[in-house]
N, C-alpha and C positions, 0 to 999 in steps of 0.2 A: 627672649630667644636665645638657646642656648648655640654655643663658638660653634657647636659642630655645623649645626642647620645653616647657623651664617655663614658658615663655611662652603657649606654644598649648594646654597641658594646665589652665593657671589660665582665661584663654578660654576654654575650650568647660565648666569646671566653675562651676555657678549654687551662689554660697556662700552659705550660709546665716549670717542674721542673728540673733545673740544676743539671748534673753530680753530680757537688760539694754538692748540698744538698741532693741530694740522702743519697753519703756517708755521710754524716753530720747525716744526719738521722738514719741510719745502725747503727753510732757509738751510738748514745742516746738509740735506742734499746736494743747495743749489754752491754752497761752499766747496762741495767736495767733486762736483761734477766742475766746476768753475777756474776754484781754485788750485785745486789738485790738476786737472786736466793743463792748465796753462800752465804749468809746470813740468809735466811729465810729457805731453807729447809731441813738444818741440824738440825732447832729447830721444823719444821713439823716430821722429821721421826722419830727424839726422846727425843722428848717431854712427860713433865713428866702431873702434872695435870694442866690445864689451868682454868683458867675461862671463863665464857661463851665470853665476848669480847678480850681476848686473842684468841683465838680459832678463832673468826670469823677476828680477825685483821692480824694474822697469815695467814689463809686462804684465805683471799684478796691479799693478798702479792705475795702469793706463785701463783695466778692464773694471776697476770700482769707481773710476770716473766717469765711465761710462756707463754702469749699471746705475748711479748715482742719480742719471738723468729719468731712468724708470721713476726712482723714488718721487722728480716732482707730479708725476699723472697721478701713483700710488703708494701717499707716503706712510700707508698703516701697513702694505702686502712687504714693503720694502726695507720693514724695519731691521730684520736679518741682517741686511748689512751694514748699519748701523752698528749691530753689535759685532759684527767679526771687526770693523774699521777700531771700534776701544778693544777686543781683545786681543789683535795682535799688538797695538800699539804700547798696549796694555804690559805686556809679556817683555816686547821691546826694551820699556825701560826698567822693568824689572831684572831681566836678563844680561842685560849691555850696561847702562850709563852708570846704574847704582852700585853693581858692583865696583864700577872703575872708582866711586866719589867713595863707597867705603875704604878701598885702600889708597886712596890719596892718590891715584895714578891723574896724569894731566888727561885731560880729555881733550881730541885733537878736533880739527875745525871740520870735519865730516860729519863727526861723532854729534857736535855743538848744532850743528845744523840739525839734524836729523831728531835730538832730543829737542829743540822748540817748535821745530813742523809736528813731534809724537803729544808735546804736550797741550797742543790745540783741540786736540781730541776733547777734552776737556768742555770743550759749548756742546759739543753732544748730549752727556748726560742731562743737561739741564732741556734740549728739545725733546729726549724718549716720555713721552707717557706712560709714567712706571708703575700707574694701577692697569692700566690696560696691558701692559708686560707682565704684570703678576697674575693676573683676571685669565689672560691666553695664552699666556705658556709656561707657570708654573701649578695654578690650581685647575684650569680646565682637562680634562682627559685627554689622553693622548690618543694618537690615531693605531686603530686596530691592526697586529700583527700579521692575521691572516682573514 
């Protein structure tokens, strides 16, 4: 068989995801609806004054703890937030931390917190099912413009 036909025949077939990452999945969810949630929206109900990106970084937080909880009913429709939770994370410590540890600058105890809550993201990659992520959204076709 030749790459191409494998090619088009693994596209157009919708592969089914294992028991095991189901649950796999469920648990990465139930972390982030969990444990993210027990965290953030004690400081959403009373919280004193914020600044405006307090307020809206607070507010993001508290809305993928909550969509989180989707993912346990639906953890293959929900997998999108999966991926936005490692790519800002993602960005995060590419952006912030690494710059400060390439010029030696101290990294203060905001900054330290924030880089071991980013780099938990980390058990994620290992619940995505990343033939079935490759299978439907980079080889299957995309949805029609008009």
């Amino acid at each position: 068989m030749s790459s191409i036909s494998r090619t088009v025949r693994i596209a157009t077939e919708k592969p089914e995801v294992s028991l095991l990452y189901l649950y796999l999945l469920r648990g990465a969810y139930l972390l982030l609806a969990i444990g993210l949630g027990s965290t953030v929206w004690p400081t959403i109900v009373h919280h004193g004054t914020w600044t405006l990106w307090q307020g809206v970084g607070k507010s993001f937080l508290g809305a993928i703890s909550l969509l989180a909880f989707l993912g346990l009913r639906y953890p293959v429709k929900m997998l999108p937030l999966l991926f936005f939770e490692i790519t800002w994370k993602a960005i995060w410590l590419l952006a912030v931390p690494l710059p400060m540890a390439l010029a030696h600058t101290p990294i203060d105890a905001d900054t330290a917190e924030t880089l071991q809550e980013c780099t938990l993201a980390v058990v994620f990659l290992f619940a995505i099912p990343w033939r079935y992520v490759v299978t439907t959204f980079v080889l299957a076709r995309g949805d029609r413009w008009r």
